[in-house]
C-alpha positions as CSV (number, residue, x, y, z in Angstrom):
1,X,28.6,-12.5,2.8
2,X,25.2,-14.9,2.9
3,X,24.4,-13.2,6.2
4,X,24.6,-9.5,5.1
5,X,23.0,-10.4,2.2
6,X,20.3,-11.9,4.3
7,X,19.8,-8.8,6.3
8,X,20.0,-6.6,3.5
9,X,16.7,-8.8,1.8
10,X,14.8,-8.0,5.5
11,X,15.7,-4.9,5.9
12,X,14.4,-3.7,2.5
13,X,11.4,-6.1,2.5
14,X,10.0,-4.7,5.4
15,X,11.0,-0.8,3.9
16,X,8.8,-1.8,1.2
17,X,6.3,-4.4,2.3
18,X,5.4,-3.2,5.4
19,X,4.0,0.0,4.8
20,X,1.8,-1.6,1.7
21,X,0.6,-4.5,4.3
22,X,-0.4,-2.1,6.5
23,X,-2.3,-0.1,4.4
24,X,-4.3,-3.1,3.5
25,X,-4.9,-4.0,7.4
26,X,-6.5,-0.4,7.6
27,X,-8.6,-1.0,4.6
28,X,-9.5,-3.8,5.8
29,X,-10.1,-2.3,9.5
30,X,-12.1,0.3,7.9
31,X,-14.5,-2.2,6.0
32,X,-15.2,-4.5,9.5
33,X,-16.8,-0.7,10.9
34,X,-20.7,-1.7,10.1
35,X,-22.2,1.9,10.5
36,X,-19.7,4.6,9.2
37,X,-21.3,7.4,8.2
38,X,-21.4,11.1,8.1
39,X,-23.8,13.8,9.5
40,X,-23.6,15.2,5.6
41,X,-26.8,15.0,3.4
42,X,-27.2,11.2,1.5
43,X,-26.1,12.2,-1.8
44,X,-23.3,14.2,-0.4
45,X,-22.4,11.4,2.2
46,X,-22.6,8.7,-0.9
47,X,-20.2,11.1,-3.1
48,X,-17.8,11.9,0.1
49,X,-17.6,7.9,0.5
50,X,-16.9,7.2,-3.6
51,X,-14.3,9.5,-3.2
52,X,-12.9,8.0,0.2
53,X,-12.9,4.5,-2.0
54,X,-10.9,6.2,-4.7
55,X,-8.1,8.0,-2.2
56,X,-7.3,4.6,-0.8
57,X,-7.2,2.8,-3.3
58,X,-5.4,4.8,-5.1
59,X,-2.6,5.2,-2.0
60,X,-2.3,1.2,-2.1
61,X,-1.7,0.9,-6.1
62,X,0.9,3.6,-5.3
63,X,2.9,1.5,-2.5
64,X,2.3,-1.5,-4.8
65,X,3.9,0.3,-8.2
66,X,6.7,1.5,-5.2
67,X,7.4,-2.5,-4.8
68,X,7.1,-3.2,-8.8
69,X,9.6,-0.6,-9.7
70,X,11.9,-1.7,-6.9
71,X,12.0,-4.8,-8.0
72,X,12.4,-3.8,-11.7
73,X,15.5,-1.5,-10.7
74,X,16.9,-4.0,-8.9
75,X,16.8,-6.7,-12.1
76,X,17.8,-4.0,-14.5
77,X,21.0,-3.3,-12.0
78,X,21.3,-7.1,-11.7
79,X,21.2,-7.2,-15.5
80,X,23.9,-4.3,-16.1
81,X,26.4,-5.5,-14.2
């Protein structure tokens, strides 16, 4: 029973983690690249970038409220039965 129960915790942290650590790595990849810019005009470049900021942050608060609810479904569950 432990062992299954085991597995079951791995195999649904790394459903759920993994893709949410990875994301960070990119973000993190993406802010090491010193010169990344466009060919587009500065105040065109500097609103394409704002809203490059926005998209991926916005994708990691939405793996991270993916976790959160998981882990409030599971204790609601928990609670219920």
């Amino acid at each position: 029973m432990k062992r299954m129960n085991l597995r079951r915790i791995l195999v649904v942290g790394v459903w759920y983690w993994l893709p949410a650590i990875m994301w960070g790595a990119f973000i993190i990849f993406l802010a090491t690249i010193p010169d990344l810019k466009s060919t587009l005009p500065t105040t065109l470049d500097l609103v394409l970038r704002k809203i490059g900021h926005m998209v991926v942050y916005f994708v990691m608060t939405l793996l991270l409220a993916r976790i959160g609810l998981r882990e409030v479904t599971e204790r609601s569950v928990r609670l219920a039965a």
